[in-house]
KEPA-890859 format. One record per residue: residue in three letters; x, y, z of N, C-alpha, C in turn. Coordinates in steps of 0.05 Angstrom, whole numbers, padded with zeros to 5 digits, always signed. Each point is the difference from the previous one (the first is absolute). Layout:
<recs>
ALAXYZXYZXYZ;...
</recs>
This chain:
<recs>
UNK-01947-00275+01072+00022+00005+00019+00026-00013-00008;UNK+00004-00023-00009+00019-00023-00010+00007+00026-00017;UNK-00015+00003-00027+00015+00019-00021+00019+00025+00012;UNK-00013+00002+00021+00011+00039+00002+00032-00015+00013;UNK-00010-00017+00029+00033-00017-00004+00016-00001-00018;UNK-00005-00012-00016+00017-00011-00020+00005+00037-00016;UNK-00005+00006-00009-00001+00028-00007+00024+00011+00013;UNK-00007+00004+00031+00016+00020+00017+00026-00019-00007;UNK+00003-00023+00005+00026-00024-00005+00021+00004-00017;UNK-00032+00007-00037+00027+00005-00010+00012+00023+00001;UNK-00021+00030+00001+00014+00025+00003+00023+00003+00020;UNK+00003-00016+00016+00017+00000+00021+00023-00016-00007;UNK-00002-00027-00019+00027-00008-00011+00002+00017-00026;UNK-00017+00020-00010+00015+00013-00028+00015+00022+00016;UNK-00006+00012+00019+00015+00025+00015+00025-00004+00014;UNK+00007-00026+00013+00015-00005+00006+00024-00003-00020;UNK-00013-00024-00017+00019-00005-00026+00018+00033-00007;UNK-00017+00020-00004+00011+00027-00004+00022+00000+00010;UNK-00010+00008+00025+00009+00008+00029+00031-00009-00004;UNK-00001-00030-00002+00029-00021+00000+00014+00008-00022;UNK-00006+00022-00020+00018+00004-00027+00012+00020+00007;UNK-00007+00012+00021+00010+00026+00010+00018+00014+00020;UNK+00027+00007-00003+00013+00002+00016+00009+00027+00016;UNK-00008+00001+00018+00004+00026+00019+00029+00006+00006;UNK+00015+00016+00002+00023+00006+00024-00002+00029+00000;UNK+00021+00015+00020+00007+00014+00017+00020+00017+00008;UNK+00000+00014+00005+00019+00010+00029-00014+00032+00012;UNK+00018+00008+00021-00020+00023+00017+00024-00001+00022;UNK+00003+00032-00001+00025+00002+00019-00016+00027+00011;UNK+00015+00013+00029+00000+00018+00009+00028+00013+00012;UNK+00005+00023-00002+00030+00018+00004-00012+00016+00019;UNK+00023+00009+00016+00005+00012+00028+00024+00019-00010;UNK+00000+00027-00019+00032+00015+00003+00002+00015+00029;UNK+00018-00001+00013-00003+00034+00018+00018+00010-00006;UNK+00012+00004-00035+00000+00026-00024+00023+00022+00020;UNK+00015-00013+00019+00031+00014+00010-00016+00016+00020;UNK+00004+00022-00009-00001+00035+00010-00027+00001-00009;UNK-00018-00005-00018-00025+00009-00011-00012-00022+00011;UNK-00033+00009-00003-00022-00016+00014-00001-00019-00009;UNK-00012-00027+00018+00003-00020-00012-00019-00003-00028;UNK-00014-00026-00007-00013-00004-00013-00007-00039-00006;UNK-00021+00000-00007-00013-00025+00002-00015-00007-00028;UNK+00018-00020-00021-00014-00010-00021-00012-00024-00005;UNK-00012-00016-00021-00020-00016+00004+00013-00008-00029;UNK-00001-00025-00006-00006-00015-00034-00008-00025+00001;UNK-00023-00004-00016-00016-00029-00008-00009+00000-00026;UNK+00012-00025-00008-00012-00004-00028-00011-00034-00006;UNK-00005-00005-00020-00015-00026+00002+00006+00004-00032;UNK-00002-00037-00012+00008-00009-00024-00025-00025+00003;UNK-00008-00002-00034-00024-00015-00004+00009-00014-00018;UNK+00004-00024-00005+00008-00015-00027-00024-00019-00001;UNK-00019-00002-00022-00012-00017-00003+00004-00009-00038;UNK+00002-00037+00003+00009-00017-00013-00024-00013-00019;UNK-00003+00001-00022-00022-00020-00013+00018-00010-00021;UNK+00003-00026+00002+00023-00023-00018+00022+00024-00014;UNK+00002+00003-00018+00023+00018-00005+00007+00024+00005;UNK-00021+00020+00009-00006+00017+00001+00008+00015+00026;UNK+00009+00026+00012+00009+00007+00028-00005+00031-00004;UNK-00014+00003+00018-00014+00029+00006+00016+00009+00029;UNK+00022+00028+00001+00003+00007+00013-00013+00025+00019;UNK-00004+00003+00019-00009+00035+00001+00013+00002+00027;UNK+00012+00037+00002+00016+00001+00020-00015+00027+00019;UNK+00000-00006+00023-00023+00013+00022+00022+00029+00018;UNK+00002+00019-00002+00011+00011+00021-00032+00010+00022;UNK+00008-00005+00028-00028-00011+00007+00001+00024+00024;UNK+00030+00015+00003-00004+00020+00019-00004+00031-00005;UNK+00003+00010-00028-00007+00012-00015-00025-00004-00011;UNK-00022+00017-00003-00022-00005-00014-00024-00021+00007;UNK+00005-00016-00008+00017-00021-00010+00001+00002-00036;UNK+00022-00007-00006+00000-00002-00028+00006-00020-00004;UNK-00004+00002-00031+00020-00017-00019+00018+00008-00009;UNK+00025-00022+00000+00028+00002-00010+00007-00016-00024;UNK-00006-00009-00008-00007-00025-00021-00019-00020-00008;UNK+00002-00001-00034-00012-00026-00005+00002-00016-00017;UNK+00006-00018-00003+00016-00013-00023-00015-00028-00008;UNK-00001-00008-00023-00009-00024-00013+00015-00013-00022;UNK+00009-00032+00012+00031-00008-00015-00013-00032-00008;UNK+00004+00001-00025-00019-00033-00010+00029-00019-00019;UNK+00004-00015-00004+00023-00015-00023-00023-00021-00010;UNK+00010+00008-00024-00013-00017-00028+00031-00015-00012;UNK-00001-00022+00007+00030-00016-00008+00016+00019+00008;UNK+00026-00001-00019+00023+00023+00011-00004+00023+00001;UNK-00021+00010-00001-00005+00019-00006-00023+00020+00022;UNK+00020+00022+00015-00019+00010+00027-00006+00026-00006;UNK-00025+00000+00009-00023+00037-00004-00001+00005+00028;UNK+00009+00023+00000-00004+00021+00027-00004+00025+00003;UNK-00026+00002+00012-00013+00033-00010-00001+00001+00029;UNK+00019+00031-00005-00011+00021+00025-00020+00017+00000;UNK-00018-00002+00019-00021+00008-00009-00010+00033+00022;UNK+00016-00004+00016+00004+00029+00024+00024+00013-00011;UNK-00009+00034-00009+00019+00018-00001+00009+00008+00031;UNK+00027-00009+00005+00014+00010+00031+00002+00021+00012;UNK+00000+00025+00014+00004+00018+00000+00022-00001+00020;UNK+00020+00010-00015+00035+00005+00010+00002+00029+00010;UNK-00019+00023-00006+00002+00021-00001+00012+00007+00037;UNK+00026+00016+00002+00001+00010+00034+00007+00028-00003;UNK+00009+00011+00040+00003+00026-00008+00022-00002+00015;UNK+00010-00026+00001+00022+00003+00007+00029+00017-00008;UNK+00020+00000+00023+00016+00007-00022+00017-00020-00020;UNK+00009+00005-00028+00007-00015-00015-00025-00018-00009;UNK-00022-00002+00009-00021-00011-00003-00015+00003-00029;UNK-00014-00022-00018-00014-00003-00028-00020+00028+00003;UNK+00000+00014-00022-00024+00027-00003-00019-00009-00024;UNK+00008-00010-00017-00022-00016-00021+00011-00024-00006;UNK-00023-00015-00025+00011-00016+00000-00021-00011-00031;UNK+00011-00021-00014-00021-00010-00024-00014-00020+00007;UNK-00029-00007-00012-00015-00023+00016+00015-00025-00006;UNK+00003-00015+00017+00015-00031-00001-00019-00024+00008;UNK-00019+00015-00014-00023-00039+00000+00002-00007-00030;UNK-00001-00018-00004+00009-00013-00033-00003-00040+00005;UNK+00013-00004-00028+00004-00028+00007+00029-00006-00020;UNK+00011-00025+00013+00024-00008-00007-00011-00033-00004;UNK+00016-00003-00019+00004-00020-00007+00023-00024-00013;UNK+00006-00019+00018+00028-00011+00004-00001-00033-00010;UNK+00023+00000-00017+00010-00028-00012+00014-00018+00006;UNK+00000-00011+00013+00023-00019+00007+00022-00020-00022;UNK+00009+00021-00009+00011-00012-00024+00011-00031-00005;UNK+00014-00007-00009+00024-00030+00007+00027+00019-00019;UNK+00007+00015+00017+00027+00011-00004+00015+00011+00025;UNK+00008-00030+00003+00017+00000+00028-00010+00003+00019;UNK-00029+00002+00012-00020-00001+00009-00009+00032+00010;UNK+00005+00011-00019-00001+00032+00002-00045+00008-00016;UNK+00001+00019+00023-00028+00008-00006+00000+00026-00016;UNK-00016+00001-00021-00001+00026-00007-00029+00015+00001;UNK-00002+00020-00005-00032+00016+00022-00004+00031-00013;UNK-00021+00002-00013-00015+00030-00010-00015+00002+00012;UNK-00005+00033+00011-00024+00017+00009-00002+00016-00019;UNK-00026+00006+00012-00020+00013-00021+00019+00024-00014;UNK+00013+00016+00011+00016+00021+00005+00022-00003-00036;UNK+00007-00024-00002+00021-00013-00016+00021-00011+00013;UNK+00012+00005+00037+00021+00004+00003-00003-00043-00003;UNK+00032-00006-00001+00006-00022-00006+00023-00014+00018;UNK-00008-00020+00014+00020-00003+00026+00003-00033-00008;UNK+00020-00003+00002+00016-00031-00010+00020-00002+00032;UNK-00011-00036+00011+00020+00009+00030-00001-00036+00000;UNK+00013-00005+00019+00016-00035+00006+00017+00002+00015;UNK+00004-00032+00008+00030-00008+00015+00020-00005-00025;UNK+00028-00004+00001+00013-00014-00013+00024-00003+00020;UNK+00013-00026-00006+00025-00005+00027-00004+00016+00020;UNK-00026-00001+00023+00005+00013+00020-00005+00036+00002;UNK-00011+00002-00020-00001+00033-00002-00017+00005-00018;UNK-00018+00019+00021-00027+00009-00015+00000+00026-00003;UNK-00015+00000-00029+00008+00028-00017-00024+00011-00006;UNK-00012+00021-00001-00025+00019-00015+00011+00022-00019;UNK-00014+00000-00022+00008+00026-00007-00038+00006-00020;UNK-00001+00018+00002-00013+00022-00008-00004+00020-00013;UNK-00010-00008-00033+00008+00026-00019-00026+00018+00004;UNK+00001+00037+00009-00020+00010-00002+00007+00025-00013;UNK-00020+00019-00004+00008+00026-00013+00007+00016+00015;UNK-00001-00002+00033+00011+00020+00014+00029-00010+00014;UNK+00017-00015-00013+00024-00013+00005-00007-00028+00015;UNK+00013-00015-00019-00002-00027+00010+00016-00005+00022;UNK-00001-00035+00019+00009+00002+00022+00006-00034+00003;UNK+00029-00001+00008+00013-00030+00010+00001-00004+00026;UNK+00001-00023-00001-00002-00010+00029+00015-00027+00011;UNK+00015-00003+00006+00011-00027+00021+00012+00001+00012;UNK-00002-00031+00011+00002+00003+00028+00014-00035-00001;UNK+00016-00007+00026+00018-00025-00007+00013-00004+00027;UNK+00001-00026+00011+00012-00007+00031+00022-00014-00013;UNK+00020+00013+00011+00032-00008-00007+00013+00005+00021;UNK+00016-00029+00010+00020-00013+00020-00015+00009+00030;UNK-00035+00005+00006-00009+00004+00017-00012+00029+00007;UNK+00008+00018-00025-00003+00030-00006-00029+00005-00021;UNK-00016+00010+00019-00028+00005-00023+00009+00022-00013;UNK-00005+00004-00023+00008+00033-00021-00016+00004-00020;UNK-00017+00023+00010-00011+00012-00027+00001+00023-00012;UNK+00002-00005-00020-00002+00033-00019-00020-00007-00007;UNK-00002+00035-00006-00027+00009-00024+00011+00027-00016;UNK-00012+00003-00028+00005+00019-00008-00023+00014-00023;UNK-00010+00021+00023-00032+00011-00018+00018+00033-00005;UNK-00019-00001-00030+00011+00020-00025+00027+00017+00007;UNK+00018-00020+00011+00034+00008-00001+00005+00013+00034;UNK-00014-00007+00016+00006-00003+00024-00002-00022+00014;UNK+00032-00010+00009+00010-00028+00009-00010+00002+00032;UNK-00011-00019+00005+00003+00001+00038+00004-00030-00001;UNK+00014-00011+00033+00013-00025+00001-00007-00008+00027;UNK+00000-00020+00009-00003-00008+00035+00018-00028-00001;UNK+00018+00001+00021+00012-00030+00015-00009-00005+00025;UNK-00008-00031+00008-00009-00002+00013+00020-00028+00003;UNK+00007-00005+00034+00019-00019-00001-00004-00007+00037;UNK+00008-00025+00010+00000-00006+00027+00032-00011+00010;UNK+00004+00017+00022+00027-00004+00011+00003-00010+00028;UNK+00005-00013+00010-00002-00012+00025-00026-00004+00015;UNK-00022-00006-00006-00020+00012-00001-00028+00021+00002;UNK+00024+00021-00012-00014+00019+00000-00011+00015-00029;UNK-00017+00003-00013-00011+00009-00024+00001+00025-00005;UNK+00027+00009-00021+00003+00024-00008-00013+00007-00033;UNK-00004+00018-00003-00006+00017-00014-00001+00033-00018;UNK+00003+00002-00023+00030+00024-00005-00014+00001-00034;UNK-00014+00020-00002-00011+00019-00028+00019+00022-00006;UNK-00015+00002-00022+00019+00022-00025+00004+00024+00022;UNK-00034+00012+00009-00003+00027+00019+00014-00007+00022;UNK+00022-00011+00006+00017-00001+00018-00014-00008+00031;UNK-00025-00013-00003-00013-00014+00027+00010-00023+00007;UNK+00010-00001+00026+00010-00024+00011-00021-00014+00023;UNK+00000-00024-00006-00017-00014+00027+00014-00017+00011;UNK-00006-00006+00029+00013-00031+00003-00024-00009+00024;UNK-00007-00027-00003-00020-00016+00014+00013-00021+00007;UNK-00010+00000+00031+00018-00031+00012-00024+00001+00032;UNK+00010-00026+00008-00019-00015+00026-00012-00017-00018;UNK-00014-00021+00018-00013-00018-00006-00023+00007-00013;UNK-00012-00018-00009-00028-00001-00013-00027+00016+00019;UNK-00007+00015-00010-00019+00009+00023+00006+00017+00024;UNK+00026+00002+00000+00005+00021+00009+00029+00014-00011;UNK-00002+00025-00005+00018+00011-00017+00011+00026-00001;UNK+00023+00011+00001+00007+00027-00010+00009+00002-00027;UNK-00007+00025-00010+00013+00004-00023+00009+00036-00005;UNK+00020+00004+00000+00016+00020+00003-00006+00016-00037;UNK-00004+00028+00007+00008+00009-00035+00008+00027-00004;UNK+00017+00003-00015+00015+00019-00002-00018+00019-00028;UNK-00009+00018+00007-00018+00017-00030+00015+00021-00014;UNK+00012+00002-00026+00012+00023-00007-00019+00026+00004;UNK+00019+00027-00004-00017+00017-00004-00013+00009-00024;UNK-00025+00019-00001-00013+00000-00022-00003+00030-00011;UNK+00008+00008-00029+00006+00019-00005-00025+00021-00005;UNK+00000+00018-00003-00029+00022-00012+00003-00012-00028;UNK-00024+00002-00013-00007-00003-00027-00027+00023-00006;UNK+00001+00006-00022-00021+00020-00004-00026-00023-00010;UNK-00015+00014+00006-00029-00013-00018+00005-00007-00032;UNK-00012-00027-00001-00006-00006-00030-00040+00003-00013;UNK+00009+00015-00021-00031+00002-00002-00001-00004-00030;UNK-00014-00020-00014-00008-00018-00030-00038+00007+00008;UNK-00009-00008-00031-00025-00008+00007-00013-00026+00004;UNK+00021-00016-00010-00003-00033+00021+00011-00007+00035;UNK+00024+00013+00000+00007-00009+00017+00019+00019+00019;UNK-00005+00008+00026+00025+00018+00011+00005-00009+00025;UNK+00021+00022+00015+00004-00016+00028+00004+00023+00018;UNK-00011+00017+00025+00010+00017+00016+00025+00005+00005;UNK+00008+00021+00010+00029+00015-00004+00014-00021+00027;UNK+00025-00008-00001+00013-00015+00021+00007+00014+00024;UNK-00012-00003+00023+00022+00008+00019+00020-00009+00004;UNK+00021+00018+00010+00028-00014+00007-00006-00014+00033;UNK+00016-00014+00007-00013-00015+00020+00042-00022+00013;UNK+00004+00011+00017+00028-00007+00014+00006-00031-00016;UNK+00014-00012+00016+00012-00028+00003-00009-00005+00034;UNK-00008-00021-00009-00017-00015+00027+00009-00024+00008;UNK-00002-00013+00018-00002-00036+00009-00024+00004+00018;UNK-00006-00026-00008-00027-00022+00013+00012-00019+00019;UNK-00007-00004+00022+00000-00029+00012-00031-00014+00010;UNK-00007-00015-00007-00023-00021+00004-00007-00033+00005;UNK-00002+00010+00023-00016-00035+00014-00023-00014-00007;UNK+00001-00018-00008-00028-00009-00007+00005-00029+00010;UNK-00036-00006+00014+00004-00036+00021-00031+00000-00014;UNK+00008-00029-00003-00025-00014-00010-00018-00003+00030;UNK-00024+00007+00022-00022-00006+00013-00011-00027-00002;UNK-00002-00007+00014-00013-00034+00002-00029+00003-00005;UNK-00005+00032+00007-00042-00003-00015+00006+00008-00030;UNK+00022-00004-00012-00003+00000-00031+00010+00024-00013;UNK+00005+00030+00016+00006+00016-00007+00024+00002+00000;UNK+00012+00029-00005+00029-00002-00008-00002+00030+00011;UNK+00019+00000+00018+00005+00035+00023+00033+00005-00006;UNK+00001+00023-00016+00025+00017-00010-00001+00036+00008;UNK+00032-00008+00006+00004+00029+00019+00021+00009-00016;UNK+00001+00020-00023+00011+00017-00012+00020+00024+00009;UNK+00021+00008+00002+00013+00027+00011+00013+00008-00023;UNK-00007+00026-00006+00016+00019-00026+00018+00020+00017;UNK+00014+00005-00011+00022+00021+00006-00001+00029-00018;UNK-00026-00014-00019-00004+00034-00014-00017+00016+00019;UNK-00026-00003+00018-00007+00013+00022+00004-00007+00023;UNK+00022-00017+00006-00002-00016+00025-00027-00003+00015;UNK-00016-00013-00021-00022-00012+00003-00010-00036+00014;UNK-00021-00003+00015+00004-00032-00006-00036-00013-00007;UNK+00002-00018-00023-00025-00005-00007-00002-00034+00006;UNK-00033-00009+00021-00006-00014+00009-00017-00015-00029;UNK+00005-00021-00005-00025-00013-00027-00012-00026+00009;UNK-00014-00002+00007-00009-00027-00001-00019-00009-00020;UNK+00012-00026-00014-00019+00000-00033-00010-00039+00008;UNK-00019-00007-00021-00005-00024-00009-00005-00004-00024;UNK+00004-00030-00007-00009-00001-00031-00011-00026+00008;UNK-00025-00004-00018-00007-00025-00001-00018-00005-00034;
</recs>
């Protein structure tokens, strides 16, 4: 009897031990539209994230849990000195039928592998693929760039005199965002001509946004990669409340002016 004790003791401190390497989180919302003039409608999203740790080692996997349930990811990231391995190991499926929405796509599980150079403290990083991405701070401003065969792609981004700003520029299309706070209110202002502004206190908040309109585009169709034909779609504004709940949740009341719609969300994350 003593043995089987001692037995169950340790199976129960090796399970635990696990248990404690392993990190759970969250979130899970539910929406309320009543969709203007059209019937209402009632959506649902939950997903869950698994990180489990053995000394260098970090195993991610990502849960969409209201769907299916599936998998959304999975990733395994280890560093040997300066030097970090990270294999994706879940092909994603991006595919929609949306409009403007991904129609194919090439498999994107592989592994990369990244250097931490001593050149200015800039990292450099191959995937399997060949593509080759060299990225760092220097004075305040962090840069990526990315040589690949289907057009390479820059990136930075830099807080000046209180003004966040980033560019990017993938295979010769520039897009930009400023992001800046004025009396305290948090504005916001992209290349696609979207304006935001957020103000109220912490936890409880409006944030106002102005949406350009969006043109027709025809379908793109490759044998790697395409995208559904664009609808054209007006110029819109958003206004939205969101209050942090004292049981932990967070209750946001959305109004569009493209259906004079209004959508109820109440979400959590833990």
């Amino acid at each position: 009897m003593k043995k089987l004790i001692a037995l169950f003791a340790v199976t129960s401190m090796a399970s635990t031990a696990a248990i404690a390497s392993v990190a759970i989180s969250g979130t899970a919302s539910v929406s309320y539209d009543d969709n203007g003039s059209s019937a209402s409608s009632t959506s649902y999203d939950a997903d869950l994230a698994f990180v489990g740790t053995a000394g260098g080692t970090t195993v991610t996997i990502g849960m969409d849990v209201d769907s299916g349930p599936s998998i959304t990811g999975a990733t395994m990231a280890t560093s040997i000195g300066p030097v970090t391995v990270s294999a994706d190991m879940f092909d994603e499926t991006s595919l929609s039928t949306a409009s403007g929405g991904q129609t194919a796509e090439s498999v994107d599980t592989g592994v990369t592998i990244s250097l931490a150079a001593p050149i200015g403290d800039a990292t450099v990083g191959v995937d399997n693929s060949g593509n080759v991405t060299i990225s760092g701070t220097w004075s305040g401003v962090t840069m990526s760039h990315t040589a690949k065969s289907g057009g390479d792609s820059t990136s930075a981004s830099a807080s000046i005199a209180g003004m966040d700003v980033s560019v990017t520029n993938a295979a010769g299309a520039t897009s930009w965002s400023l992001a800046t706070t004025v009396s305290g209110v948090a504005l916001t202002l992209a290349s696609s001509q979207k304006v935001t502004a957020t103000f109220g206190l912490a936890g409880n908040t409006m944030t106002v946004s102005s949406i350009p309109a969006v043109a027709a585009a025809a379908a793109v169709t490759t044998t790697t990669y395409g995208t559904n034909a664009v609808t054209a779609v007006a110029a819109y504004s958003t206004v939205a409340i969101s209050r942090d709940l004292t049981s932990g949740a967070t209750l946001a009341a959305t109004y569009s002016t493209l259906d004079d719609s209004l959508t109820l969300k109440a979400s959590v994350a833990f």
